[in-house]
mmCIF file of the N, C-alpha and C atoms, coordinates in Angstrom:
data_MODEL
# 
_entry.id   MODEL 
# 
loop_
_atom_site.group_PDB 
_atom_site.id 
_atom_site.type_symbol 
_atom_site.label_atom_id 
_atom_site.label_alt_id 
_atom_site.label_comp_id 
_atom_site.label_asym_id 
_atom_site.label_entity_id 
_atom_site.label_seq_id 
_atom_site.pdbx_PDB_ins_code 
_atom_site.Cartn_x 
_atom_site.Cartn_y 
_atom_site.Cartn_z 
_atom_site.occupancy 
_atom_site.B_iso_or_equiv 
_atom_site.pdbx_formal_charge 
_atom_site.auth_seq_id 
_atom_site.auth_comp_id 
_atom_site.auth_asym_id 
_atom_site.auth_atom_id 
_atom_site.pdbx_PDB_model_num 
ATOM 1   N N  . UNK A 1 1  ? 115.786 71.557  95.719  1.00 0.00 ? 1  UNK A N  1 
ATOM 2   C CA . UNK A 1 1  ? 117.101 72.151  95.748  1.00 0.00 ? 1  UNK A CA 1 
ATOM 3   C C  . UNK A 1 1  ? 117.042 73.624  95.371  1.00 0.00 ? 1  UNK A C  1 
ATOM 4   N N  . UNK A 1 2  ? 116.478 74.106  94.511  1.00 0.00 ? 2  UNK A N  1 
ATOM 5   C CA . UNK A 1 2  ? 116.410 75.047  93.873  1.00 0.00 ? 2  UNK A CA 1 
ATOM 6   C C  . UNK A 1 2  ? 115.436 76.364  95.036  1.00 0.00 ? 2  UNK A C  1 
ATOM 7   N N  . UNK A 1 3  ? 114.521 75.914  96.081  1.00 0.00 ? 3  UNK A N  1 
ATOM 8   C CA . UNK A 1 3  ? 113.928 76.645  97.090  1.00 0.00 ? 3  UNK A CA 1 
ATOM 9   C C  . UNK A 1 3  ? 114.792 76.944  97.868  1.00 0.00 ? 3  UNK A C  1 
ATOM 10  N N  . UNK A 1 4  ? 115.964 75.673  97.989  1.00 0.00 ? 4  UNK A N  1 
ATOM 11  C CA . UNK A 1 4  ? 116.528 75.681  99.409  1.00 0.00 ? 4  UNK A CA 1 
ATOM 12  C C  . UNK A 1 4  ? 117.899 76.562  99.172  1.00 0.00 ? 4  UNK A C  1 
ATOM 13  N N  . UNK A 1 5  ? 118.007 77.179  98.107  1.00 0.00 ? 5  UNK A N  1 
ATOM 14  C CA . UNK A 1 5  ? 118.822 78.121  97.041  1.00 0.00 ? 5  UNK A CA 1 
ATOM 15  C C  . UNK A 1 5  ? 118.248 79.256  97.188  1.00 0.00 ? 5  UNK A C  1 
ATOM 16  N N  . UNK A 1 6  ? 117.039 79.308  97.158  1.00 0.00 ? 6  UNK A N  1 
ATOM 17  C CA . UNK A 1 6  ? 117.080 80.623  96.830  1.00 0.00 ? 6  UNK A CA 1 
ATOM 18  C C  . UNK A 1 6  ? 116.331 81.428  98.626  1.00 0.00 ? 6  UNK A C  1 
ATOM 19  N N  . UNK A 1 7  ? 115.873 80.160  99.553  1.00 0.00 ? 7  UNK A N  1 
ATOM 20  C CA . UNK A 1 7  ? 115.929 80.521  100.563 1.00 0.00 ? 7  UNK A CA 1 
ATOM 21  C C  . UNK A 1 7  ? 117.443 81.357  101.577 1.00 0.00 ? 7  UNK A C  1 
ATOM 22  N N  . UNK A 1 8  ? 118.035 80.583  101.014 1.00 0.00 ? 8  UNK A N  1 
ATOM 23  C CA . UNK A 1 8  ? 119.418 80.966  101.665 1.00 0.00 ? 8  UNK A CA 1 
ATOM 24  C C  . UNK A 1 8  ? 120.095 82.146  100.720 1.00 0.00 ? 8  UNK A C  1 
ATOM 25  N N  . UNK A 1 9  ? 119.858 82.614  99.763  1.00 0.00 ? 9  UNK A N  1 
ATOM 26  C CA . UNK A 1 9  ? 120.175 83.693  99.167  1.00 0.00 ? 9  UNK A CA 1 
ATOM 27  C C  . UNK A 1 9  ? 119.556 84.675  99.528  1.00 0.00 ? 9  UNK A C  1 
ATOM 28  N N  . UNK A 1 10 ? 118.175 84.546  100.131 1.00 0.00 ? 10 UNK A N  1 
ATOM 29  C CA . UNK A 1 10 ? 117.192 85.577  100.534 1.00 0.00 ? 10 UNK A CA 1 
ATOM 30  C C  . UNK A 1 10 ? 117.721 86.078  102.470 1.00 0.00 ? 10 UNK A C  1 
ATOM 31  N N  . UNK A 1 11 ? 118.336 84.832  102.753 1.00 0.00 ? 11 UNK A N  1 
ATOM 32  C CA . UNK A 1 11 ? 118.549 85.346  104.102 1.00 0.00 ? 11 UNK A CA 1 
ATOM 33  C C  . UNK A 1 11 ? 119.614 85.859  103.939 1.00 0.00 ? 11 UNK A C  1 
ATOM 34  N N  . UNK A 1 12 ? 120.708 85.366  103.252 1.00 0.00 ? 12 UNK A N  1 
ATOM 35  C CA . UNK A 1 12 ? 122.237 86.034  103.279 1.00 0.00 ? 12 UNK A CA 1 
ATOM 36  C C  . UNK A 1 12 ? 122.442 87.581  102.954 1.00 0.00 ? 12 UNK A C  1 
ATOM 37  N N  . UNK A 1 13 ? 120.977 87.999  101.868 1.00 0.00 ? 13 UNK A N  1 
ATOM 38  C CA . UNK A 1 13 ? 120.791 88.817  100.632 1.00 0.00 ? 13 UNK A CA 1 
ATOM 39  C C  . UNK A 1 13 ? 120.123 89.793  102.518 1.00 0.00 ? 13 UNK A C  1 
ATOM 40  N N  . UNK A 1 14 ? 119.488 89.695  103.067 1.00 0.00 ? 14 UNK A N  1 
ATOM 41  C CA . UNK A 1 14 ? 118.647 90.520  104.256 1.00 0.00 ? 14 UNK A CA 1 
ATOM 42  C C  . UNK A 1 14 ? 120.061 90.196  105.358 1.00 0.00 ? 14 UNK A C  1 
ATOM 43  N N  . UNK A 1 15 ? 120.589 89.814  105.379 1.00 0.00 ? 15 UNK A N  1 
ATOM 44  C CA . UNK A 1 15 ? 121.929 90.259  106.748 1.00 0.00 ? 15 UNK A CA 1 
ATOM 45  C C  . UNK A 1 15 ? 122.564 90.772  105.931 1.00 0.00 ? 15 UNK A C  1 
ATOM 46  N N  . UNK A 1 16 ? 122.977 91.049  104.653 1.00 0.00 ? 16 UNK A N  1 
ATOM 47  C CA . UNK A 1 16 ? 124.536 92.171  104.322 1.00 0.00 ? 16 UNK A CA 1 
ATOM 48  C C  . UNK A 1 16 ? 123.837 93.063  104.198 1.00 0.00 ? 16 UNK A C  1 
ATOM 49  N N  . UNK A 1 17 ? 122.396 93.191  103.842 1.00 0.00 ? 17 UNK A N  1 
ATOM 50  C CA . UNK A 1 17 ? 121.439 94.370  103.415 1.00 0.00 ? 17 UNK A CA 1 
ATOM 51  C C  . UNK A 1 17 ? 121.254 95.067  105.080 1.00 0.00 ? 17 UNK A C  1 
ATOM 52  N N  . UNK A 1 18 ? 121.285 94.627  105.986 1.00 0.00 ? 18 UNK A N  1 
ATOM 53  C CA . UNK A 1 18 ? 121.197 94.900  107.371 1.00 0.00 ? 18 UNK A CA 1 
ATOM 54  C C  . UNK A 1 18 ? 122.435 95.548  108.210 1.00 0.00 ? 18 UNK A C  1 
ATOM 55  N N  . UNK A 1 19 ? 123.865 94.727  107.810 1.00 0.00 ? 19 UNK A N  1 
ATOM 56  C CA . UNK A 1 19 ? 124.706 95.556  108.080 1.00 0.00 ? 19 UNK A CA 1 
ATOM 57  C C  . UNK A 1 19 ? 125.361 96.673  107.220 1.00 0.00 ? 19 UNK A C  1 
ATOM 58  N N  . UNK A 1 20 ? 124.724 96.498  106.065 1.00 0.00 ? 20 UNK A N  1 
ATOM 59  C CA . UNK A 1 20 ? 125.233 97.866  105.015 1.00 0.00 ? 20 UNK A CA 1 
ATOM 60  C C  . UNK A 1 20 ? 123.706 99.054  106.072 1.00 0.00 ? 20 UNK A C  1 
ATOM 61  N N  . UNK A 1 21 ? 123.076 98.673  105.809 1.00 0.00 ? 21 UNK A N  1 
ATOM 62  C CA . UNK A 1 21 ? 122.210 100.068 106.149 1.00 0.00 ? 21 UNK A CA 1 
ATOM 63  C C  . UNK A 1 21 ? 122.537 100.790 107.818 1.00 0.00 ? 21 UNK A C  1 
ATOM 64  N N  . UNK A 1 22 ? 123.159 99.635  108.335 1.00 0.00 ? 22 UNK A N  1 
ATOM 65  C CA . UNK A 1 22 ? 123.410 100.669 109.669 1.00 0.00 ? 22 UNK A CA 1 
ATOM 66  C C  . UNK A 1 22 ? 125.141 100.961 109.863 1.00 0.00 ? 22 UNK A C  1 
ATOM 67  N N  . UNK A 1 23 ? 125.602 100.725 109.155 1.00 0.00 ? 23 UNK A N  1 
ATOM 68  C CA . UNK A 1 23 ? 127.230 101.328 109.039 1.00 0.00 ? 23 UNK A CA 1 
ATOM 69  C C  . UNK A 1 23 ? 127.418 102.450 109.193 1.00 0.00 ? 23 UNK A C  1 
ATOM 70  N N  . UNK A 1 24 ? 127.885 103.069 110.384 1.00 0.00 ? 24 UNK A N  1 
ATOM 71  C CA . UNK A 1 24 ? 128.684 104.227 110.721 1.00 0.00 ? 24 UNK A CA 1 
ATOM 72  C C  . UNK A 1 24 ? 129.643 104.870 110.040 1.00 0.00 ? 24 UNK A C  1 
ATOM 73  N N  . UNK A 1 25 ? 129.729 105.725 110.047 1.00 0.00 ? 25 UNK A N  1 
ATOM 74  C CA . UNK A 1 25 ? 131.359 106.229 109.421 1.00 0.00 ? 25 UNK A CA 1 
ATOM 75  C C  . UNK A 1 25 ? 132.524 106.297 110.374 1.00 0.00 ? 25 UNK A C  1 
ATOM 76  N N  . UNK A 1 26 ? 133.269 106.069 110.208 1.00 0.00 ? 26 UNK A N  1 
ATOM 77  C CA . UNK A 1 26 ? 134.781 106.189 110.930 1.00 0.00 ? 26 UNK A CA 1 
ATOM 78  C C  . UNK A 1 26 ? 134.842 107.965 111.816 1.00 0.00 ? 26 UNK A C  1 
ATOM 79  N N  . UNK A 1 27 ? 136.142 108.385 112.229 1.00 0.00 ? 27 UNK A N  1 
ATOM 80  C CA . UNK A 1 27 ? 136.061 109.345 112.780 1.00 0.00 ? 27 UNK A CA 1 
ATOM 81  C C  . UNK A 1 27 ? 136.272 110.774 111.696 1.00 0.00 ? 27 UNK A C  1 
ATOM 82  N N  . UNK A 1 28 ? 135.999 112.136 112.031 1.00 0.00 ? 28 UNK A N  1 
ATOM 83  C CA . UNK A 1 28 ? 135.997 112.686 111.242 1.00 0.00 ? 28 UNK A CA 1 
ATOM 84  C C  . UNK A 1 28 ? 137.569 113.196 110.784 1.00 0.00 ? 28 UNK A C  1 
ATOM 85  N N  . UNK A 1 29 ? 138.144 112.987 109.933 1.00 0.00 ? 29 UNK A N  1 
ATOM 86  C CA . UNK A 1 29 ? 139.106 113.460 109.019 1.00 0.00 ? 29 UNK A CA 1 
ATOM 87  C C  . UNK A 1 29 ? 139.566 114.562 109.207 1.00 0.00 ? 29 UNK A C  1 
ATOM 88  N N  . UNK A 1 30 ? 138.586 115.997 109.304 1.00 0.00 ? 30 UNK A N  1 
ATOM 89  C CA . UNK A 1 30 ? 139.338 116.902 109.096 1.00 0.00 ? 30 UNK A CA 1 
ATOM 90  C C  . UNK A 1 30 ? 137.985 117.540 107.892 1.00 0.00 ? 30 UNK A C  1 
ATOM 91  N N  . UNK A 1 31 ? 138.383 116.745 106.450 1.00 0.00 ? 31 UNK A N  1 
ATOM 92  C CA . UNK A 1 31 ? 137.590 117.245 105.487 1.00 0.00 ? 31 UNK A CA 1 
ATOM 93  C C  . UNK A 1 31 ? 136.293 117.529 105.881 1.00 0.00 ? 31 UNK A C  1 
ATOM 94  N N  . UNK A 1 32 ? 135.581 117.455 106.631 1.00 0.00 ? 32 UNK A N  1 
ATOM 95  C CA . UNK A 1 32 ? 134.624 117.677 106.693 1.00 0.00 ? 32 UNK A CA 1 
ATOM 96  C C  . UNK A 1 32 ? 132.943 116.749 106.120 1.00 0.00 ? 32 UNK A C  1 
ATOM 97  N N  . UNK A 1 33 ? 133.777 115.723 105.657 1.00 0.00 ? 33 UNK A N  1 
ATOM 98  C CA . UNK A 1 33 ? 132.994 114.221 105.338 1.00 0.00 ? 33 UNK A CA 1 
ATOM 99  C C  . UNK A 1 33 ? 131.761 114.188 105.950 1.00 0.00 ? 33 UNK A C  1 
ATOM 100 N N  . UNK A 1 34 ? 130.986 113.112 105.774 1.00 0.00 ? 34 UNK A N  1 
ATOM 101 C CA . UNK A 1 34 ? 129.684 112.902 106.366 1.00 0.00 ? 34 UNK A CA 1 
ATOM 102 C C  . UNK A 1 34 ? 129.381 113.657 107.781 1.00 0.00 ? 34 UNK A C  1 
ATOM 103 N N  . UNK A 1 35 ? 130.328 113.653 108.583 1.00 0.00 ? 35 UNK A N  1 
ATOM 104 C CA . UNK A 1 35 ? 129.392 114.364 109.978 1.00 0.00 ? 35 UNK A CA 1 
ATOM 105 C C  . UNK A 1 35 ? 129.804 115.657 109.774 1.00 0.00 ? 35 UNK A C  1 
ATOM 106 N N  . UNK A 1 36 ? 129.898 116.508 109.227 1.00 0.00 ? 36 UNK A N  1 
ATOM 107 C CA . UNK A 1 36 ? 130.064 117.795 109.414 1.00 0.00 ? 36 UNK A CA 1 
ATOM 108 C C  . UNK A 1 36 ? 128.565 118.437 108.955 1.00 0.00 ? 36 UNK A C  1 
ATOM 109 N N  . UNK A 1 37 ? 128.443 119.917 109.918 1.00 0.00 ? 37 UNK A N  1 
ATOM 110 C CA . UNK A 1 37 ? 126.941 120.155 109.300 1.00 0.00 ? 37 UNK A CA 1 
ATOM 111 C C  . UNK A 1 37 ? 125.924 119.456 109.911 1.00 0.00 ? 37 UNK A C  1 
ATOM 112 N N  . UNK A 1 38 ? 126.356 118.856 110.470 1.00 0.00 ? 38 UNK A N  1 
ATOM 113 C CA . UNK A 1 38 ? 124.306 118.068 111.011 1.00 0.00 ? 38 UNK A CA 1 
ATOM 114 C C  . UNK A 1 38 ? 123.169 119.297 111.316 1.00 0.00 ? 38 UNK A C  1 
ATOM 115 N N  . UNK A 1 39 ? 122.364 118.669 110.943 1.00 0.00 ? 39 UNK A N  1 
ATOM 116 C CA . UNK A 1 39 ? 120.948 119.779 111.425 1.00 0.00 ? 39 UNK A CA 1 
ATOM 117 C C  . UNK A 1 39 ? 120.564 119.211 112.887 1.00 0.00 ? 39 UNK A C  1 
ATOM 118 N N  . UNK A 1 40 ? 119.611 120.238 113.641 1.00 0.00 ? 40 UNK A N  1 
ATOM 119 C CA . UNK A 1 40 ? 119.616 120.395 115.240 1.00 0.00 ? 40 UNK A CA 1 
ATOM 120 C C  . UNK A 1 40 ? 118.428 119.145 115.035 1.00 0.00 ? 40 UNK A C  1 
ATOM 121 N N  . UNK A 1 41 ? 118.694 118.353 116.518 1.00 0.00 ? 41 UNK A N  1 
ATOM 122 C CA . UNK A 1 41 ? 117.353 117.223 116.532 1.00 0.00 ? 41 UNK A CA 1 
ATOM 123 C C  . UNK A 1 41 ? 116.033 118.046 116.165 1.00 0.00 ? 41 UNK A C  1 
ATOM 124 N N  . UNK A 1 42 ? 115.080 117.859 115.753 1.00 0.00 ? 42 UNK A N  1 
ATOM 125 C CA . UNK A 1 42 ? 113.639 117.773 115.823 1.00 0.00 ? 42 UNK A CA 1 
ATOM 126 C C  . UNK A 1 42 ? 113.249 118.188 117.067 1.00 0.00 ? 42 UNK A C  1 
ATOM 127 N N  . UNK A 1 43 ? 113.000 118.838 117.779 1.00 0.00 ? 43 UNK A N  1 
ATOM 128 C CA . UNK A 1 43 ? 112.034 118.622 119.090 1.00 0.00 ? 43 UNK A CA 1 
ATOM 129 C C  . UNK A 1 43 ? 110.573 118.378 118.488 1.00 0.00 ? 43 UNK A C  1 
ATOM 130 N N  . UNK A 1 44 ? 109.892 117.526 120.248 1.00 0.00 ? 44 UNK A N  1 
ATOM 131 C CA . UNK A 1 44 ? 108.620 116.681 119.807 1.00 0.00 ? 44 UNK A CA 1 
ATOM 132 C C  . UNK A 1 44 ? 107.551 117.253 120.914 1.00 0.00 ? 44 UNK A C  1 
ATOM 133 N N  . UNK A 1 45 ? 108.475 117.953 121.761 1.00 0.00 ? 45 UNK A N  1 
ATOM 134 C CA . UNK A 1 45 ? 107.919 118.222 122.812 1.00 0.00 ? 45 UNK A CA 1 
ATOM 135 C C  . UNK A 1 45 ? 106.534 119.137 122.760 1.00 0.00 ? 45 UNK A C  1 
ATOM 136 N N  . UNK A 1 46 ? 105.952 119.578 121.616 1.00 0.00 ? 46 UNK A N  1 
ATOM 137 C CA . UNK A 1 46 ? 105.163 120.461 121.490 1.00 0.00 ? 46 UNK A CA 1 
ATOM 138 C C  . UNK A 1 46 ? 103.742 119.985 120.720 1.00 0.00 ? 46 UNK A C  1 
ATOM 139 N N  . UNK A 1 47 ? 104.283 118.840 120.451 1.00 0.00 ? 47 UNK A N  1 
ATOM 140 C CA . UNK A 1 47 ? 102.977 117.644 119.442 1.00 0.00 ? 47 UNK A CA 1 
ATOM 141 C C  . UNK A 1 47 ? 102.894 116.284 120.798 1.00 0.00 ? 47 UNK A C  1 
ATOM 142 N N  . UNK A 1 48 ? 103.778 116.331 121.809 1.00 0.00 ? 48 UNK A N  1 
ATOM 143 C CA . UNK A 1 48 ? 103.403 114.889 122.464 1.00 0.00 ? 48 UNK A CA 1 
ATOM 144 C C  . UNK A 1 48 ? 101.675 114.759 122.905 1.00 0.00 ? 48 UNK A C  1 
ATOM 145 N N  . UNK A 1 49 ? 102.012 115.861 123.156 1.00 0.00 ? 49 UNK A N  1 
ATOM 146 C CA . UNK A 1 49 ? 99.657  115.871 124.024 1.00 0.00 ? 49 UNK A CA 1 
ATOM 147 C C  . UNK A 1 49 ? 98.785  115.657 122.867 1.00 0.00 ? 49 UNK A C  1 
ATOM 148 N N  . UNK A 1 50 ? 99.196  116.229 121.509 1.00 0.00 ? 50 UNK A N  1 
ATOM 149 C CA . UNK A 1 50 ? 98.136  115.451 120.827 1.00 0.00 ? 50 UNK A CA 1 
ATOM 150 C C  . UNK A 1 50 ? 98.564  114.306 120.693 1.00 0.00 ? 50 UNK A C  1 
ATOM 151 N N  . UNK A 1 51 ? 99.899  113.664 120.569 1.00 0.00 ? 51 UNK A N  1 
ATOM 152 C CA . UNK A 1 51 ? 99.937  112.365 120.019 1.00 0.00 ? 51 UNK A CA 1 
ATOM 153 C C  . UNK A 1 51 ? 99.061  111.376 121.744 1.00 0.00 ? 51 UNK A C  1 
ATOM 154 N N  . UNK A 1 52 ? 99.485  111.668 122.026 1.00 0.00 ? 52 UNK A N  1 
ATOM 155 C CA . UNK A 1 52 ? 98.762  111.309 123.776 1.00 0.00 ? 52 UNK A CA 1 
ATOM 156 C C  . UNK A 1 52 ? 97.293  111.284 123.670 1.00 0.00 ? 52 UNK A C  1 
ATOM 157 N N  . UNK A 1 53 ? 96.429  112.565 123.397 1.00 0.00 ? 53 UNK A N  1 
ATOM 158 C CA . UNK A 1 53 ? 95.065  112.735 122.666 1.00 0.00 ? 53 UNK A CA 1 
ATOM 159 C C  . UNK A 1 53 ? 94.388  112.020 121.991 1.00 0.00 ? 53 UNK A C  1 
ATOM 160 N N  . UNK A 1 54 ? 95.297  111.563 120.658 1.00 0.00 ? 54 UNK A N  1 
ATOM 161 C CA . UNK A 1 54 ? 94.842  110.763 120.056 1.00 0.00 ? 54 UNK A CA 1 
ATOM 162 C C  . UNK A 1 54 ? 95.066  109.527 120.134 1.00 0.00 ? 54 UNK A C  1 
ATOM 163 N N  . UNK A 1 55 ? 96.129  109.002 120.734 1.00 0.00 ? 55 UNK A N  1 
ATOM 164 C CA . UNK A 1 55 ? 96.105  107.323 120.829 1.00 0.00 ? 55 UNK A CA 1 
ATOM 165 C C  . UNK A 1 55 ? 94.840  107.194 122.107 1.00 0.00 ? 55 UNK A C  1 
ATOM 166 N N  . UNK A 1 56 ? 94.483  107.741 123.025 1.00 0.00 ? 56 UNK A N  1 
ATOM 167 C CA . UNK A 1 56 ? 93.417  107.646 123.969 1.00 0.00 ? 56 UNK A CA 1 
ATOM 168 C C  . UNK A 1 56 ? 92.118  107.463 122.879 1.00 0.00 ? 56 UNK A C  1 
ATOM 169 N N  . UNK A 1 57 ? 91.882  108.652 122.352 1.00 0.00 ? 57 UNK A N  1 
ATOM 170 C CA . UNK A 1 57 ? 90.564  108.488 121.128 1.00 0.00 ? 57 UNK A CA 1 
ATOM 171 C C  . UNK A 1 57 ? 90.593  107.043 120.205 1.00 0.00 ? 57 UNK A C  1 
ATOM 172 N N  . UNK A 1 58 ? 92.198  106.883 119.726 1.00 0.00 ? 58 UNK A N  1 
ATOM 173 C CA . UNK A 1 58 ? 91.950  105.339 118.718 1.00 0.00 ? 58 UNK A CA 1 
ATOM 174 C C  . UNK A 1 58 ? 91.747  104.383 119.937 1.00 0.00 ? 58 UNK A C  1 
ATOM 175 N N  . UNK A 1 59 ? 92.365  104.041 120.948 1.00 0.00 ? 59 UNK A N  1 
ATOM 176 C CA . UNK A 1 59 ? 91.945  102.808 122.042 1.00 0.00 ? 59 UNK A CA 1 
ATOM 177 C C  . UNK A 1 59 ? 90.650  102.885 122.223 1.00 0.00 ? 59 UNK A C  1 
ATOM 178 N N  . UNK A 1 60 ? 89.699  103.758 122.867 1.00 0.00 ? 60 UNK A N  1 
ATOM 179 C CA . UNK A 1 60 ? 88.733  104.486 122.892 1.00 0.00 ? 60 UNK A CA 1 
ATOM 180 C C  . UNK A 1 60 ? 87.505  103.447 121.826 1.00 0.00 ? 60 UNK A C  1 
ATOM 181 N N  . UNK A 1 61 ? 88.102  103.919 120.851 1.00 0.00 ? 61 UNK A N  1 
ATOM 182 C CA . UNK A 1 61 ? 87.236  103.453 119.478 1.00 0.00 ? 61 UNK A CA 1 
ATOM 183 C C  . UNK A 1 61 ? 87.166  102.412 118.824 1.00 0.00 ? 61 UNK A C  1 
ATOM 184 N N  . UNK A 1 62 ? 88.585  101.519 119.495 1.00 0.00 ? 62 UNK A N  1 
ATOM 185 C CA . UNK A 1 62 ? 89.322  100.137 119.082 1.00 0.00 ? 62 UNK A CA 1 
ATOM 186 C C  . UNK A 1 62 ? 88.160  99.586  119.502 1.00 0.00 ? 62 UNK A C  1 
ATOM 187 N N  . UNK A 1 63 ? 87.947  100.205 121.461 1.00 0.00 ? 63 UNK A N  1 
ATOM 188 C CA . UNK A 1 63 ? 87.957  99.032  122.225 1.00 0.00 ? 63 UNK A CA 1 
ATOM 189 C C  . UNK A 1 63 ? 86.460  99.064  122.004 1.00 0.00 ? 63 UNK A C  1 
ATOM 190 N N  . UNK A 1 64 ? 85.325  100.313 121.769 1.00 0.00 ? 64 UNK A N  1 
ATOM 191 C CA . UNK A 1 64 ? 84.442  99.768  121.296 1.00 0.00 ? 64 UNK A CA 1 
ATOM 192 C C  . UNK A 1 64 ? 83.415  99.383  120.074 1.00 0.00 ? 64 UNK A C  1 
ATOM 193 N N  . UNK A 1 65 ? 84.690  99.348  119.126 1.00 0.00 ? 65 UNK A N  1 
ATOM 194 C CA . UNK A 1 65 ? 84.937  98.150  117.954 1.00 0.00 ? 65 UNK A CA 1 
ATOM 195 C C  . UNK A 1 65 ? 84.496  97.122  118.171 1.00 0.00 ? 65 UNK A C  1 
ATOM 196 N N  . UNK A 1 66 ? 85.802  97.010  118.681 1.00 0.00 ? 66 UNK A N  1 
ATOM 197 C CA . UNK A 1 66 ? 85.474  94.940  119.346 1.00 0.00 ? 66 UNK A CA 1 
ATOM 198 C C  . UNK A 1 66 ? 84.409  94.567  120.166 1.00 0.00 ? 66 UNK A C  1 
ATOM 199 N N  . UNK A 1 67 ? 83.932  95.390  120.919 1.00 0.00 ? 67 UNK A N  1 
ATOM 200 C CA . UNK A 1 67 ? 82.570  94.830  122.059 1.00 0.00 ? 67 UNK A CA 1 
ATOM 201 C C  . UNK A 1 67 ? 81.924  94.851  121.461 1.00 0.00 ? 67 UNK A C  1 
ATOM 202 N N  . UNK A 1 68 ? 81.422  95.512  119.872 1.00 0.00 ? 68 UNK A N  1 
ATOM 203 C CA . UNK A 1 68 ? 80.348  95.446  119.133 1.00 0.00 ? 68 UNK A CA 1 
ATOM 204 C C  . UNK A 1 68 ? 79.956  94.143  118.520 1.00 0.00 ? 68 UNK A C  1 
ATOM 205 N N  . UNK A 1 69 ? 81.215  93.736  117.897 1.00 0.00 ? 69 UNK A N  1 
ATOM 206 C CA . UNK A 1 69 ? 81.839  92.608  117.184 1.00 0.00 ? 69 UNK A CA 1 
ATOM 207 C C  . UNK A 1 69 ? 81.867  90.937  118.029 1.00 0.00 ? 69 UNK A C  1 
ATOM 208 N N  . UNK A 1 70 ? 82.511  91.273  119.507 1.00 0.00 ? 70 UNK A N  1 
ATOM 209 C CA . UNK A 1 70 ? 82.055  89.962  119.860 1.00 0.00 ? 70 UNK A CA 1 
ATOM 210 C C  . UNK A 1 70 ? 80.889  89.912  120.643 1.00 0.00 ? 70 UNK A C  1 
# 
């Protein structure tokens, strides 16, 4: 009884924990509340070729990992 307690506290406890962390805010007010001010996206466009670079080098090295291995 006491597992089957604290199983179901652990799932209930991970869905309100799930919809609290992605809650939006309503529309903006006026005051200037949470969306006012945002900073500009990130661009990625200038790191994609190494990230491209290097996942080729880790597959690369994965794959002859494993042929060593089996």
């Amino acid at each position: 009884m006491k597992n089957k307690a604290l199983y179901l506290f652990l799932i209930g406890l991970f869905l309100l924990v799930d919809f609290a962390a992605f809650a939006q805010p309503g529309d903006d007010d006026g005051s200037g509340g949470l969306e006012g001010n945002d900073p500009p996206p990130a661009p990625i466009n200038g790191q994609i070729l190494w990230l491209g670079l290097l996942a080729i080098v880790f597959a690369y090295y994965t794959i002859q990992r494993y042929r060593k291995i089996a």
